[in-house]
N, C-alpha and C positions, 0 to 999 in steps of 0.2 A: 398289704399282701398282694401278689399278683399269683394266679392261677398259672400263668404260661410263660412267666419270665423271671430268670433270677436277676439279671441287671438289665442297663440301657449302655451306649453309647456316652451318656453323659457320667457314668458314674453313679445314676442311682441306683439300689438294691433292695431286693425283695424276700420277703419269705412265702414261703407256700402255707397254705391253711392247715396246713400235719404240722408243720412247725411252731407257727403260731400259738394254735390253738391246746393240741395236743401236747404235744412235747414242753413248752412256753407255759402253758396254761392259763394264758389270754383267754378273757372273757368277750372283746371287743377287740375287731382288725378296721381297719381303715381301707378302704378300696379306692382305687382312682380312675390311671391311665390304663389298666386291667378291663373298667367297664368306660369310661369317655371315649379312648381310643377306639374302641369299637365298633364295626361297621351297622351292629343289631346291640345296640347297650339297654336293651330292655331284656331280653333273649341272656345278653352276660351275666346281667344284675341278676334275673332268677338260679343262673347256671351259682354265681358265688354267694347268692343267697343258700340255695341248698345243701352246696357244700359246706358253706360256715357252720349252719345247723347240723348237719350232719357231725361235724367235729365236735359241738359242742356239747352234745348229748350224748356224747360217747365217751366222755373225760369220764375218769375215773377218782 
């Protein structure tokens, strides 16, 4: 999943954590270039940690 991008320049593609998790009903996302790429990837990790938990406690 990436929080801030649906594609790259190279062709790869993403889903947002509502998709995912919510809609998908993924138990488990995979993160990457969303937190490595990052200029504060500790700061990212909690930002898509919260969110993932957020989603995921809110499935229905």
């Amino acid at each position: 999943v990436n929080m801030d991008a649906k594609t790259d320049n190279a062709g790869q593609q993403w889903r947002d954590l509502d998709e995912a998790v919510t809609r998908q009903q993924n138990d488990i996302v995979i993160v990457g270039r969303g937190v490595t790429a990052s200029a504060t990837p500790i700061q990212e990790l909690t930002r898509y940690r919260e969110a993932a938990w957020a989603a995921l406690t809110s499935k229905s």
